[in-house]
MARDO-568796 format. One record per residue (C-alpha): x, y, z; residue number from 1; residue in one letter. Coordinates in Angstrom, 1 decimal, always signed. Last residue first. Example, Ala and Ser with C-alpha at 12.3 -4.5 7.8 and 13.67 -1.06 7.14 Angstrom:
BEGIN
<rec <+13.7,-1.1,+7.1>,2,"S">
<rec <+12.3,-4.5,+7.8>,1,"A">
END
This chain:
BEGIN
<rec <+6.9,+23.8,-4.5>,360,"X">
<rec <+3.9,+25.5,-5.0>,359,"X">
<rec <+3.0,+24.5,-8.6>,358,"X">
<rec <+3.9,+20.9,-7.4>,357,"X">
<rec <+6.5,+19.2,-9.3>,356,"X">
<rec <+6.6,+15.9,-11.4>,355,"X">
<rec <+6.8,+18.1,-14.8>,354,"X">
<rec <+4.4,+20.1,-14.3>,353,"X">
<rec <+1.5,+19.3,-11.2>,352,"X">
<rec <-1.3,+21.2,-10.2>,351,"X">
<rec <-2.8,+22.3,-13.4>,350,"X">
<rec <-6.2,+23.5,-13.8>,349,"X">
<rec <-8.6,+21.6,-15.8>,348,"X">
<rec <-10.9,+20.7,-13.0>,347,"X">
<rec <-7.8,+19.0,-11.1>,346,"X">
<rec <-4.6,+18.4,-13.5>,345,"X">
<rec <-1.6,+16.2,-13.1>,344,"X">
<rec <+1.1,+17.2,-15.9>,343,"X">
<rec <+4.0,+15.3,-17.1>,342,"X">
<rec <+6.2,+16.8,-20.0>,341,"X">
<rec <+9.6,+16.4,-17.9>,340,"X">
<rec <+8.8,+13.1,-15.4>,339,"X">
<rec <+5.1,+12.3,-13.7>,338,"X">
<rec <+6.8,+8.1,-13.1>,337,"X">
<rec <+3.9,+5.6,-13.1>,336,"X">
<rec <+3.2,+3.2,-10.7>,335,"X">
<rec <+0.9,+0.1,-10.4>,334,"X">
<rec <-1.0,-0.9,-6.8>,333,"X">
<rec <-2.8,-4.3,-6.4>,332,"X">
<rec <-5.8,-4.2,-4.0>,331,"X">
<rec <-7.0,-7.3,-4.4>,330,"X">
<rec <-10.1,-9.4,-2.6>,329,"X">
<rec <-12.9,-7.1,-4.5>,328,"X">
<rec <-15.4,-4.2,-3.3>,327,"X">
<rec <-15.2,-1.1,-5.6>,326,"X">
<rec <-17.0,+1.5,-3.7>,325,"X">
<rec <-19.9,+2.0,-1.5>,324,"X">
<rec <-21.6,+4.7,-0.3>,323,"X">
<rec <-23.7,+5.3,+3.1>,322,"X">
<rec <-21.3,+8.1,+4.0>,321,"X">
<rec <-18.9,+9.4,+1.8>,320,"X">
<rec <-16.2,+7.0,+0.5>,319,"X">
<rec <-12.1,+7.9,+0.4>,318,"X">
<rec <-11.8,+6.2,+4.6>,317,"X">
<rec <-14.2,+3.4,+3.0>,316,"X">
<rec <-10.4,+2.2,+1.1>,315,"X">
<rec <-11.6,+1.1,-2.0>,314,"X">
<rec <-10.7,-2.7,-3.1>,313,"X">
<rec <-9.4,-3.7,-6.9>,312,"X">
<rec <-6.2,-1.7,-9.2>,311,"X">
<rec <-4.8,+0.7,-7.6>,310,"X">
<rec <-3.2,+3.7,-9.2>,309,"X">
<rec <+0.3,+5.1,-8.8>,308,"X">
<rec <+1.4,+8.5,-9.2>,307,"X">
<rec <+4.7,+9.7,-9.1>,306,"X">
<rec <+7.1,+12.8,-8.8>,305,"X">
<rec <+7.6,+12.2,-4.8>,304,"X">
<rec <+7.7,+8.9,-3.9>,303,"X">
<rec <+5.1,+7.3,-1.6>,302,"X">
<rec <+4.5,+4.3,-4.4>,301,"X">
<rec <+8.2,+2.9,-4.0>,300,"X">
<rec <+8.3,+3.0,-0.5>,299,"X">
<rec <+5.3,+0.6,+0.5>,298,"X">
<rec <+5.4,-1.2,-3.2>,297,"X">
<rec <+9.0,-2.5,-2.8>,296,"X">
<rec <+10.8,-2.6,-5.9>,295,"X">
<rec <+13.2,-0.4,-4.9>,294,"X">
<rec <+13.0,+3.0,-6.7>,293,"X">
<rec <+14.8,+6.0,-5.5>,292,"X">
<rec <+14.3,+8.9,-3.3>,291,"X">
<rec <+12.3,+8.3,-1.0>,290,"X">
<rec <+12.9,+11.1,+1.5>,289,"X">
<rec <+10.7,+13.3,-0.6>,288,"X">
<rec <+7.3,+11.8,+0.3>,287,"X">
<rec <+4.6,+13.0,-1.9>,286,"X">
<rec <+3.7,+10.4,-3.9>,285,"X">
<rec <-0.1,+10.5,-5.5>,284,"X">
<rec <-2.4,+7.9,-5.1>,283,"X">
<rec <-5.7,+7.1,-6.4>,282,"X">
<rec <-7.4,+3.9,-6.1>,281,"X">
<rec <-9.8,+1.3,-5.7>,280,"X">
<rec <-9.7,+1.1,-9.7>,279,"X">
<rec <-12.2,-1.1,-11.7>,278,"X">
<rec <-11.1,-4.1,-13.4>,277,"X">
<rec <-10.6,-6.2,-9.8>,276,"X">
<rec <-13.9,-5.6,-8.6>,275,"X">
<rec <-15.5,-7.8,-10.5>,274,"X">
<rec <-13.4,-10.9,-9.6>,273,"X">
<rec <-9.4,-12.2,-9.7>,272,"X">
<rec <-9.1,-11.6,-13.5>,271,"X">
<rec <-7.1,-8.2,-13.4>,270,"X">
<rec <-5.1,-9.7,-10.5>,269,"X">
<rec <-4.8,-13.4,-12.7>,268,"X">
<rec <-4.2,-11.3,-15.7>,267,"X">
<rec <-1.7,-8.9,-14.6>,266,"X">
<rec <+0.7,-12.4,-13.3>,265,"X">
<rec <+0.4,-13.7,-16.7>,264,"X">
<rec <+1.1,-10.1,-18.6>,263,"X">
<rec <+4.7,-10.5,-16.3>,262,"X">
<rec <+6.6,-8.7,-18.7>,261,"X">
<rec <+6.0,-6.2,-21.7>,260,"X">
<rec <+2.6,-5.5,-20.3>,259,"X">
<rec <-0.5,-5.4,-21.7>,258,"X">
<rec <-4.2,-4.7,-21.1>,257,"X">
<rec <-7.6,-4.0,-22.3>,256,"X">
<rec <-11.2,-3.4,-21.5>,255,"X">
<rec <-10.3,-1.9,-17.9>,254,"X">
<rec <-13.5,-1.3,-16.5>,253,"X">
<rec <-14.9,+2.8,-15.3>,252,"X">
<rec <-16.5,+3.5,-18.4>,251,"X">
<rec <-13.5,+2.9,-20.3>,250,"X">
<rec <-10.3,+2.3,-19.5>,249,"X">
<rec <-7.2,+0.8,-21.3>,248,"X">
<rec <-4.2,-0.6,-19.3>,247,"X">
<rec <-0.6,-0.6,-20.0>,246,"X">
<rec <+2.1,-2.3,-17.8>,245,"X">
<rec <+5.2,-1.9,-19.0>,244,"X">
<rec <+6.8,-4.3,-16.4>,243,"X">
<rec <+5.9,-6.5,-13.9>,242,"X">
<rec <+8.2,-9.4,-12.4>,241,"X">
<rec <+6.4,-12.1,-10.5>,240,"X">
<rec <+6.6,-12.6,-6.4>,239,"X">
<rec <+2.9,-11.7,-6.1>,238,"X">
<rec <+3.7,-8.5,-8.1>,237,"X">
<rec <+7.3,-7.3,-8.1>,236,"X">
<rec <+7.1,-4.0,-9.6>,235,"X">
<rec <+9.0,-2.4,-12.7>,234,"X">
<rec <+8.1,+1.6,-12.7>,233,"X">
<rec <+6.6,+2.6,-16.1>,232,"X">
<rec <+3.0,+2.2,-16.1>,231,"X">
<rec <+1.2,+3.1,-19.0>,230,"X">
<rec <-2.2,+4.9,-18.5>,229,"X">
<rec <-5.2,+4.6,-20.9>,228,"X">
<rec <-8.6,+6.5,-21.1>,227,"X">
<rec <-11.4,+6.5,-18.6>,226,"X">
<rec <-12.2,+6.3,-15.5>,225,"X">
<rec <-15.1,+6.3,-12.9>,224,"X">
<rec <-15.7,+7.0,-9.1>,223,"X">
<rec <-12.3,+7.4,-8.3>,222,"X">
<rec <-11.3,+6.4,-4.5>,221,"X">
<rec <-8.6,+9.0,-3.2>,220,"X">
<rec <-5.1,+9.2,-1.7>,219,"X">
<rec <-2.8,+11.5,-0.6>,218,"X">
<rec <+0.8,+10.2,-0.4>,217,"X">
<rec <+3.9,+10.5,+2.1>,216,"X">
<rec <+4.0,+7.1,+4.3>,215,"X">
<rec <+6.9,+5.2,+6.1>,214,"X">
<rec <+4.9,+4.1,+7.9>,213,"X">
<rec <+2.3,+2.8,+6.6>,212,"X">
<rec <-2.1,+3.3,+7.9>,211,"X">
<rec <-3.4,+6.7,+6.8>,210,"X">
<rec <-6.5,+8.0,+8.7>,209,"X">
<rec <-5.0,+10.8,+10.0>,208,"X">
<rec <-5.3,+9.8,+13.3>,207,"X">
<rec <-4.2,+6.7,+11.8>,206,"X">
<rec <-0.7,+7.8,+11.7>,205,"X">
<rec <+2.1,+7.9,+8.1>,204,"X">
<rec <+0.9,+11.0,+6.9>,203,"X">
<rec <-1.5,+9.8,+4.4>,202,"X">
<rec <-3.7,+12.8,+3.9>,201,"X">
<rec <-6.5,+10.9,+3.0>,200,"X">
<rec <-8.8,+12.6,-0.2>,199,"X">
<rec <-12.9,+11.8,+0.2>,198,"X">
<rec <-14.8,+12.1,-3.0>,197,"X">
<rec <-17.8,+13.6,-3.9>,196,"X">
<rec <-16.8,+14.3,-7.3>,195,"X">
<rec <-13.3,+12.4,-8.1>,194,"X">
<rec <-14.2,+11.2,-11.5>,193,"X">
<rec <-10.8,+10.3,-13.1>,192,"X">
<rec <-9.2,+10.9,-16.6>,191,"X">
<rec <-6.3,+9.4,-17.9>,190,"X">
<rec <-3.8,+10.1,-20.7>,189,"X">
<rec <-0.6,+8.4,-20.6>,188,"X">
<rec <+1.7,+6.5,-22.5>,187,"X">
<rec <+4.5,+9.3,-21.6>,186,"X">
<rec <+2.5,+11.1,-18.7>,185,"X">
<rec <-1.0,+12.9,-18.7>,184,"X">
<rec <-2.9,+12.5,-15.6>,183,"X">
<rec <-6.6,+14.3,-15.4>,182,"X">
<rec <-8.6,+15.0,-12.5>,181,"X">
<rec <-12.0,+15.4,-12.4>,180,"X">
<rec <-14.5,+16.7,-9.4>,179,"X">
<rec <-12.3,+18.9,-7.4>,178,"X">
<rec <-12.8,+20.3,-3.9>,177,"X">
<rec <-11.5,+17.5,-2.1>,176,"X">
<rec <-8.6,+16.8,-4.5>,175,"X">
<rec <-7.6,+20.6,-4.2>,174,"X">
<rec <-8.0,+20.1,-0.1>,173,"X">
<rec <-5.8,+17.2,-0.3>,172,"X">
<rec <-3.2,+19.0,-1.7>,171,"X">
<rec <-2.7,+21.7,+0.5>,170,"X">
<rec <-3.4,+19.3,+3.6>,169,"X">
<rec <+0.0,+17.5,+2.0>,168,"X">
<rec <+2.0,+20.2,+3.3>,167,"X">
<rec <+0.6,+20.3,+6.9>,166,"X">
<rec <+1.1,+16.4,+7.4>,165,"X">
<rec <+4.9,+16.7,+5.9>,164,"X">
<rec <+5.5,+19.0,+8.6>,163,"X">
<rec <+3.5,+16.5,+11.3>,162,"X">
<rec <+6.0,+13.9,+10.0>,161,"X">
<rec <+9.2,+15.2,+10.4>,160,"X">
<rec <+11.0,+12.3,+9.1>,159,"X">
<rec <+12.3,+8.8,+10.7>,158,"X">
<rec <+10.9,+6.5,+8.1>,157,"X">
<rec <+12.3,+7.4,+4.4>,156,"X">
<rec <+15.6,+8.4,+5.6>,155,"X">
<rec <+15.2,+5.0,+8.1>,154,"X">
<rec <+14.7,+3.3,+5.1>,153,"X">
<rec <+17.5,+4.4,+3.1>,152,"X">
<rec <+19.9,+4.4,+5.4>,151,"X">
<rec <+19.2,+0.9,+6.3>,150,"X">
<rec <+19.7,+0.2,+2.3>,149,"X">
<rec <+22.9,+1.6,+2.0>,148,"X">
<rec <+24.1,-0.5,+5.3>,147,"X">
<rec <+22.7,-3.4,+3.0>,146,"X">
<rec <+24.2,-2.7,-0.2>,145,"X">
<rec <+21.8,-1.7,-2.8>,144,"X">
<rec <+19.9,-3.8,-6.1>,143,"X">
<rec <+16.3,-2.9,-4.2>,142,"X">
<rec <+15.6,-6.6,-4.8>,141,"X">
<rec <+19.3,-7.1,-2.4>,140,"X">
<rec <+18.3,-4.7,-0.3>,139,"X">
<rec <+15.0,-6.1,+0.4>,138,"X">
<rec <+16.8,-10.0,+0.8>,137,"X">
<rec <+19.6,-8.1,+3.2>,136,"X">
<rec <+16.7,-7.0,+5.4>,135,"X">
<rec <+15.4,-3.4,+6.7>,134,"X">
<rec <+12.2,-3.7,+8.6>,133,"X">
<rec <+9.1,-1.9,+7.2>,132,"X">
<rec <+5.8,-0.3,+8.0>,131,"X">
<rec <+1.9,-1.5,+8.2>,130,"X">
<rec <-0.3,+0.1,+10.3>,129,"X">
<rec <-3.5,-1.0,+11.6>,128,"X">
<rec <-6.0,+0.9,+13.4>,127,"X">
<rec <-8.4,-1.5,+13.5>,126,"X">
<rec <-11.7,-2.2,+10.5>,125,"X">
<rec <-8.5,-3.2,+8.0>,124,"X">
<rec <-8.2,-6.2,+9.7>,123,"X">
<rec <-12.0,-7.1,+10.2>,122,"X">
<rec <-12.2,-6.8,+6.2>,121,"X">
<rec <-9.3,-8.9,+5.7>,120,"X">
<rec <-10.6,-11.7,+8.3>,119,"X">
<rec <-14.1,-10.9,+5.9>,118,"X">
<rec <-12.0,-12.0,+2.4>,117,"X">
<rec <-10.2,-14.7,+4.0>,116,"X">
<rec <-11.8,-17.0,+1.3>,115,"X">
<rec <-11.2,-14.8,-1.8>,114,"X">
<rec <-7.5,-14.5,-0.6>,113,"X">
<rec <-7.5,-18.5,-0.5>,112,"X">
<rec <-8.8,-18.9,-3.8>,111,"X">
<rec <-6.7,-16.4,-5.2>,110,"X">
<rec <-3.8,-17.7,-4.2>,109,"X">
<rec <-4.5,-21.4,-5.6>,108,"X">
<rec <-5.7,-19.8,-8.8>,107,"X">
<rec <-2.6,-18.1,-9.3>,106,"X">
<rec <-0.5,-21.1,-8.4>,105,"X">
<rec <+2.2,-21.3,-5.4>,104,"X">
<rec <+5.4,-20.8,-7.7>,103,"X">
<rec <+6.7,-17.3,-6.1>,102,"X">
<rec <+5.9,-18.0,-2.7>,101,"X">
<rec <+9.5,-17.6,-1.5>,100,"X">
<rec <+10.3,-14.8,-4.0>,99,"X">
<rec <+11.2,-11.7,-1.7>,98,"X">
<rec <+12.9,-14.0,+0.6>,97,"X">
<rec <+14.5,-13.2,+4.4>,96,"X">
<rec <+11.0,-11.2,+3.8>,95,"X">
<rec <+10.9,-8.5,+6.8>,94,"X">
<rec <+7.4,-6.2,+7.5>,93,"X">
<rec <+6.0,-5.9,+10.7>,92,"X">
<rec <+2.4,-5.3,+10.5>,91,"X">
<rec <+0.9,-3.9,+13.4>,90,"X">
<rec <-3.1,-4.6,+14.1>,89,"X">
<rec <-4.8,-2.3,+16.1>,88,"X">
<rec <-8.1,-2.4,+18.7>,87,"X">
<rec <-8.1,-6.3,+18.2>,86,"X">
<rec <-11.8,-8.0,+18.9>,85,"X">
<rec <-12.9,-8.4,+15.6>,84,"X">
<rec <-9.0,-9.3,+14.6>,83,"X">
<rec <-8.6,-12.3,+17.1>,82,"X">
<rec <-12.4,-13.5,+16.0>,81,"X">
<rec <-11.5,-13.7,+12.2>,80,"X">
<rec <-9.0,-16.4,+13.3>,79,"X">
<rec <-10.7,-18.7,+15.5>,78,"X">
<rec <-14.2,-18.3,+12.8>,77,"X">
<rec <-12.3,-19.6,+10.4>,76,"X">
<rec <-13.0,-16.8,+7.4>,75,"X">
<rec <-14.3,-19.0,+4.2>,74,"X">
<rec <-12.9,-23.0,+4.8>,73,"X">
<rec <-10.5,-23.0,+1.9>,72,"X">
<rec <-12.1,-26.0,-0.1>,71,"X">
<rec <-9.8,-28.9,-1.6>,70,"X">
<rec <-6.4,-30.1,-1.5>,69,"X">
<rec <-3.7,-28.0,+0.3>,68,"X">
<rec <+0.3,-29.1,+0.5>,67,"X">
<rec <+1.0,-26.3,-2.2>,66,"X">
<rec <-0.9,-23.5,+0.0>,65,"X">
<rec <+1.0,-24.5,+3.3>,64,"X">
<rec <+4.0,-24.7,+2.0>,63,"X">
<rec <+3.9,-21.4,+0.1>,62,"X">
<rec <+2.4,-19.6,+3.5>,61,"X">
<rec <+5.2,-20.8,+5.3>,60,"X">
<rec <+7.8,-20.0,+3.1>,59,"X">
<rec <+6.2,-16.4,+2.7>,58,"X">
<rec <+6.5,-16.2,+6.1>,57,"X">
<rec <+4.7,-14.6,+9.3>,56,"X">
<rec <+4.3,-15.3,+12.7>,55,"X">
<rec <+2.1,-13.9,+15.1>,54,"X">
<rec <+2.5,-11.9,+17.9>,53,"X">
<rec <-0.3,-11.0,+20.7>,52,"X">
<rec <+0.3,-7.8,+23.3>,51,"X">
<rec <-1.8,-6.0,+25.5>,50,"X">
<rec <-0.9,-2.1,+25.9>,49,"X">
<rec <+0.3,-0.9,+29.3>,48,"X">
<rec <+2.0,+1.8,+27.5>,47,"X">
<rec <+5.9,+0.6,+28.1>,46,"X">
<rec <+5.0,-2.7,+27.2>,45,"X">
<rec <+4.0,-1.5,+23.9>,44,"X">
<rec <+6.9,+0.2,+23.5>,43,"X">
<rec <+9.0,-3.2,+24.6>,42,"X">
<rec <+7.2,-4.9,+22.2>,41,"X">
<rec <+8.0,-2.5,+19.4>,40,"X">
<rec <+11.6,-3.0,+20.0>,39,"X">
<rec <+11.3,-7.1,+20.1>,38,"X">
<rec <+9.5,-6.7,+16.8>,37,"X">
<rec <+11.7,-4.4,+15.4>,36,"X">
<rec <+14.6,-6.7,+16.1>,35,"X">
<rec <+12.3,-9.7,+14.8>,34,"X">
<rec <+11.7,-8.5,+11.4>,33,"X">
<rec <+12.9,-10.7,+9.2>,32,"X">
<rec <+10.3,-13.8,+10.0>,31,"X">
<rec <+7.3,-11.5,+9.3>,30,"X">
<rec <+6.2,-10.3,+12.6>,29,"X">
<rec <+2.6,-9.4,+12.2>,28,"X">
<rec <+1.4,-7.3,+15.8>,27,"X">
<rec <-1.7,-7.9,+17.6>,26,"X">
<rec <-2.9,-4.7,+19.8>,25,"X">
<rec <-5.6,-4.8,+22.3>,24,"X">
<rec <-5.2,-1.4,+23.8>,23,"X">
<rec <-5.3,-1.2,+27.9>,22,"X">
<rec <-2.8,+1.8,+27.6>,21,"X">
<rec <-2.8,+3.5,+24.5>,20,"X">
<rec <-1.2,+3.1,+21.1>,19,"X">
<rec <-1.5,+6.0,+18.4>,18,"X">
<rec <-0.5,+3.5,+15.8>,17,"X">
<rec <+1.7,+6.1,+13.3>,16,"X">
<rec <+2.5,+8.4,+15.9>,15,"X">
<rec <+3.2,+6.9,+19.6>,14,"X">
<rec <+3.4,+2.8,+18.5>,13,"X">
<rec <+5.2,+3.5,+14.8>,12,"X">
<rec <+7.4,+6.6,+15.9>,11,"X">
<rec <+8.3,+4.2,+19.0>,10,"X">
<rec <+9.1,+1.5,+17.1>,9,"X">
<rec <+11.4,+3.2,+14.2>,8,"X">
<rec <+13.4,+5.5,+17.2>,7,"X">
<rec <+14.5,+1.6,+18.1>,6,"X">
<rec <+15.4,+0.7,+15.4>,5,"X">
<rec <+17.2,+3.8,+14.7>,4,"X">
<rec <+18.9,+2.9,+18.0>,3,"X">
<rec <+20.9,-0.2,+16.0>,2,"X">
<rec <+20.8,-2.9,+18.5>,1,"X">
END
């Protein structure tokens, strides 16, 4: 076995997770992923931890949702139980297809994600982390050879983390501080209410509260938005091509949108409830060891010179005490590239030019 994979598990069970003996810990194997898994497993053995797999596959999910007739029971009580009483939750990412629920129906899908809405909800209560496992079907969406793409996300995954942790600090204490920020890009002119607002320093551990590895953002929940924002990076959403995304804000709703591909797919997420026309979400990439796009949402959105915006649920990690934010069953992220003429601004001052940092 590749010892990268091996460096991969324990970064994700010692830093990312911060696993300890006697913790409950359930871990998502997608059906890709199994070397990881059987990596990570041996970590966890290694800390005493307590260990339940599950199995994950788009295949299976797409079968399963097709075959149905009728009324998703709302959060079995057999399932929601197992994440209640989990300490973390590990996601192991690793689609042998990126497209293998790609003709389930919209209304299908969002009937079910509605349903499991508290199973989510106990999920995201753990210490979960999410992180990814190289496959020939992500290489091949990424357009790269395979041994290409293993460098890639190992690059992107094995870094100095707590070095990349004291370099986002700088930014999250200008979010922290600021009440508006402002994001002007080709197609772009946005402007966010931040006031009050918490910023994560995702460095890739939930001791920071920041839950993928690889990671390299910091985040916040605006309050309210307004203006327009074009995004530019192609996504695969829900196994659909996106591209040229545009959406028009105002008073904190999106009033209109269009896309030059995949305006179907935006619908149903823009459509999915109330929540789902505001934004859960402000990220900004910070992670240098992405280097390229590869239409996959964990890498693509943590690279440096972007911003990406979340359309749906607020993380509460962004929220000050006793507040809510935007509750829904998406949280659907959209990029756009901060390239020559870009600025990001905080209370009018800049802190971006032309996808760089003024202290970079």
């Amino acid at each position: 076995m590749d010892e990268r994979i091996h460096e991969h598990a324990r970064t994700l069970v010692e830093w990312s997770a911060r696993i300890e003996a006697g913790d409950d810990v359930v871990v998502q194997v997608e059906e890709g992923a199994h070397d990881l898994a059987v990596a990570v497993a041996e970590q966890l053995g290694e800390k005493g931890a307590n260990l339940v797999a599950t199995y994950s596959s788009d295949e299976v999910t797409r079968a399963y949702l097709r075959a149905f007739d009728g009324e998703f029971e709302a959060d079995p009580d057999y399932e929601l139980a197992l994440y209640e009483q989990a300490d973390s939750v590990l996601v192991l990412k690793g689609s042998n297809n990126t497209a293998g629920s790609v003709d389930v129906p919209g209304d299908r899908r969002q009937a079910y994600a509605t349903a499991r809405q508290d199973i989510r909800e106990a999920r995201l209560d753990t210490d979960w982390v999410s992180t990814q496992h190289p496959t020939r079907a992500m290489a091949q969406q990424a357009g790269m050879a395979y041994e290409a793409y293993k460098d890639f996300i190992y690059d992107a995954t094995l870094r100095d983390w707590a070095a990349l942790a004291e370099e986002q600090a700088r930014l999250k204490d200008i979010l922290d501080a600021g009440e508006t920020v402002r994001i002007v890009a080709e197609g772009t002119d946005l402007t966010l209410d931040i006031t009050d607002r918490i910023a994560v320093n995702s460095a890739a551990s939930v001791a920071y509260d920041s839950h993928n590895l690889p990671s390299g953002e910091v985040f916040t929940a605006p309050a309210d938005t307004a203006g327009v924002v074009t995004f530019d990076v192609p996504m695969t959403v829900q196994g659909r091509r996106v591209s040229g995304a545009k959406l028009t804000f105002k008073d904190g709703v999106v009033v209109d949108w269009e896309a030059d591909q995949g305006m179907d797919v935006l619908t149903e997420v823009i459509e999915t409830d109330g929540g789902s026309r505001r934004l859960g979400e402000l990220g900004i990439g910070m992670n240098r060891g992405v280097d390229r796009i590869t239409d996959n949402i964990l890498f693509d959105e943590k690279m440096g010179g972007t911003v990406h915006l979340a359309l749906g649920r607020a993380y509460d990690a962004c929220l000050p005490e006793g507040e809510t934010g935007t509750e829904s069953a998406v949280h659907e992220d959209l990029i756009t590239t901060m390239g020559e003429g870009s600025r990001l601004e905080v209370d009018g001052e800049v802190v971006q030019a032309d996808g760089t940092f003024t202290w970079e």
